[in-house]
N, C-alpha and C positions, 0 to 999 in steps of 0.2 A: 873088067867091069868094076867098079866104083861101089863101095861100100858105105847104107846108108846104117849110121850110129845112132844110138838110143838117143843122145845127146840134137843129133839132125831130126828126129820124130821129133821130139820138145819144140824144138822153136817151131815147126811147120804146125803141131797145135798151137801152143801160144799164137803165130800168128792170125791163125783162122779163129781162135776165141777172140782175138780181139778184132779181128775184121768184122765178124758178126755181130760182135757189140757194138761197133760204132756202127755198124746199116741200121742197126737194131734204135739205137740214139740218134740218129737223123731220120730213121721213118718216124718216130714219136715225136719227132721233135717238126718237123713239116705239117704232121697232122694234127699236133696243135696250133701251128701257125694260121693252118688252111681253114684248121674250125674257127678260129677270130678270126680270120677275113671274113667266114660267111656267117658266122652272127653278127658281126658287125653291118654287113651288105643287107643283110634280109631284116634287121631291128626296125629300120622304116615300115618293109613292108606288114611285121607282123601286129607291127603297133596299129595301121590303117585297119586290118584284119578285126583285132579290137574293137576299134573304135566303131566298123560297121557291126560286130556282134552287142554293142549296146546300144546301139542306136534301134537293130531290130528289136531287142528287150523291151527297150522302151517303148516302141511301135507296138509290138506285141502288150505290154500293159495297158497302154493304152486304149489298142482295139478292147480289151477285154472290159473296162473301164465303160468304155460308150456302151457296149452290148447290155452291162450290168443295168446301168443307170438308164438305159430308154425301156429295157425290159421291166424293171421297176414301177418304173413311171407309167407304160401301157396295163401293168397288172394292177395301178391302182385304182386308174380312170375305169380299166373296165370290167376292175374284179374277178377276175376270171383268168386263169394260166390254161391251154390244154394242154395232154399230158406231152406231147413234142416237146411243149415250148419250155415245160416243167424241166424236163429230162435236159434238154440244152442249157437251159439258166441253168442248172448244177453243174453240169460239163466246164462251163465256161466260169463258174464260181469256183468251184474246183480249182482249177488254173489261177483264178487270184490268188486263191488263199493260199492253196500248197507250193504252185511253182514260184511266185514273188512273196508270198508269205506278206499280204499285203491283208488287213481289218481297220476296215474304215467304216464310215457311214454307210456305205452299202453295206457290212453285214448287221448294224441295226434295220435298216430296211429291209432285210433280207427277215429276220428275226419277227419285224410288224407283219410283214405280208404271213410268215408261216402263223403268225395266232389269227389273222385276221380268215384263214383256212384259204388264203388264194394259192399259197405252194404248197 
């Protein structure tokens, strides 16, 4: 039988520490390559993704926009909010101010209507 020497253990580590090392440096090294292929692949799509979340922003301000400015305009002509319609203009006031953080002429008119007691 063949006698294995301290000297035979040494290189059999050595060479599995550096086996392991280099799996270890080409799995990191592929999975960085593989993450720049797929940010680079998906950068189109995540830009499109974007682009339709501000487009709904925008639609969304806007809805809120019309809602403000017709419900305005019907609470001046006919002087009178019920409390519905009270509670929703705030809801959707609300949403202007806080979520766009938007003050404009609706919250002067907003301001007329409260001293004039229609809201």
């Amino acid at each position: 039988m063949e006698t294995i020497t301290i000297g035979d253990i040494s290189k059999i580590i050595a060479f599995l520490v550096a086996f392991i090392g280099g799996v270890e440096y080409l799995y990191h090294r592929i999975k960085m390559l593989l993450k720049k292929a797929l940010n680079d692949e998906f950068e189109p799509i995540r830009n499109e993704i974007k682009e339709v979340r501000e487009e709904n922003q925008n639609n969304e301000l806007q809805m809120c926009m019309n809602y403000l400015v017709i419900a305005i305009e019907k609470a001046k002509r006919d002087k009178y909010m019920s409390d519905a319609e009270k509670k929703r203009f705030y809801e959707v006031l609300d949403v202007y101010t806080n979520k766009f953080h938007k003050n404009s002429y609706i919250h002067n008119e907003v301001i007329d209507l409260e001293k004039s007691n229609i809201l």
